[in-house]
Every structure is written in C-alpha cells, then in structure tokens.
C-alpha positions in Angstrom: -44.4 -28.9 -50.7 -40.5 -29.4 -51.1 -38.2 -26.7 -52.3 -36.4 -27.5 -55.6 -32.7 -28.7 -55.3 -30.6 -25.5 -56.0 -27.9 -27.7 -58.1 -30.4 -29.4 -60.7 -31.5 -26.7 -63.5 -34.8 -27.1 -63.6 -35.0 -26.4 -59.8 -32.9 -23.5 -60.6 -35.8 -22.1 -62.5 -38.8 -22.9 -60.0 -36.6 -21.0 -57.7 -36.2 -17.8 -60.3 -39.9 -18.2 -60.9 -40.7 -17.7 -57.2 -38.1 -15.3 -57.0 -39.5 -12.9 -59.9 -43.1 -13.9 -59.0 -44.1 -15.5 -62.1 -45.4 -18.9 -59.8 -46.3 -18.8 -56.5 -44.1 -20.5 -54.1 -46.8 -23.3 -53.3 -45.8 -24.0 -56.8 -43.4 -26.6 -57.6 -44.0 -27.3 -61.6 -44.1 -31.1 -60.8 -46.5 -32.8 -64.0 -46.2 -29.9 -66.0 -45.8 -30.1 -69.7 -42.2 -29.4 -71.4 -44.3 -26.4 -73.8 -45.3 -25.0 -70.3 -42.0 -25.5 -68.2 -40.1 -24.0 -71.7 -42.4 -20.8 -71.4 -41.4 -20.2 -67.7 -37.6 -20.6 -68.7 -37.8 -18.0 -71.1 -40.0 -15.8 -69.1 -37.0 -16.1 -66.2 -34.1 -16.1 -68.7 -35.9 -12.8 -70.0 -36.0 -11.3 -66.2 -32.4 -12.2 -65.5 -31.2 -10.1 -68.4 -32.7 -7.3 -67.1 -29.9 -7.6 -64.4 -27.0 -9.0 -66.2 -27.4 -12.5 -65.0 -26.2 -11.6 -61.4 -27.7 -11.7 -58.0 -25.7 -8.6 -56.9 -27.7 -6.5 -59.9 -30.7 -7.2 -58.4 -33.0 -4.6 -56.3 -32.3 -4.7 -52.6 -35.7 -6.6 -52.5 -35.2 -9.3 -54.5 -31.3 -9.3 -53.9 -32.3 -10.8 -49.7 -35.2 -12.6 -51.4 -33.0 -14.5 -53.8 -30.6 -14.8 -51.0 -33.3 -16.7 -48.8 -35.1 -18.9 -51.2 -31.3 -20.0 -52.2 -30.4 -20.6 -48.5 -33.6 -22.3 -47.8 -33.1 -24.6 -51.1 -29.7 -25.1 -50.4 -30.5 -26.3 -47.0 -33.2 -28.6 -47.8 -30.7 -30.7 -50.7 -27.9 -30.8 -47.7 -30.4 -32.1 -45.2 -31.2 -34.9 -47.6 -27.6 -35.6 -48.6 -26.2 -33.4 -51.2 -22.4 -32.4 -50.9 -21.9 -29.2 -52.7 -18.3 -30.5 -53.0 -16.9 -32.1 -55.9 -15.0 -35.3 -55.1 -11.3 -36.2 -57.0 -13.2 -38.2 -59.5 -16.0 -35.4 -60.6 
C-alpha cells in the first residue's frame, strides 16, 4: 500500500487518521464513500483542536510519530516527482 501524498488534502487526513489511530496504516481510504471520508475529517479536525492545530502541541509520542509518517509521505511524493517548490508562475 502507498502512503498518501502529504501536499493533496485528503492525503493530509489519511495521514492524521493514522497518526491519531482512527485507521490503521494498511488503510488508505481509496473507494470509500464521501459520508464516510467526511466522518473521518471531522473525527481528525476534532483531534487536532485538542492541540491547537500544531504539530509542536502534540505529546512527545505522537509529536516523532507525526514527524515520521510526514517524512515517509513526503518522501514517497518526491520519489515520484513532486517539487515542494513553487515555480515563478504558481
């Protein structure tokens, strides 16, 4: 199974939703209704408040985890092409 690409915002949430535990990371959402996806989203959104919306709020353990799903995600979308850059024209 592939990790979600970081930069698109549905990835974003598969990510959270490993991160918090609310999917399991052989999860990836793929085929899932837009009622089920929506529930997930809120269920993160909800989690993230907790801490402000910031990594750096998080609990020591989920502060490294976040750290290395993100790295691992981030790797992945580089390895297939994606330039966290914006060019002159974006």
């Amino acid at each position: 199974m592939e990790t979600p690409e970081p930069q698109a915002p549905l990835g974003r949430i598969v990510l959270d939703g490993w991160l918090f535990a609310f999917i399991p990371e052989t999860e990836d959402c793929a085929g899932w209704s837009i009622g089920r996806m929506q529930n997930l989203m809120e269920r993160v959104q909800n989690e993230w408040d907790k801490y402000g919306n910031l990594p750096s709020r998080l609990p020591p353990e989920l502060r490294q985890r976040h750290a290395d799903l993100y790295a691992r995600a981030m790797q992945g979308a580089r390895a297939k092409g994606w330039d966290p850059e914006l060019g002159d024209d974006e």
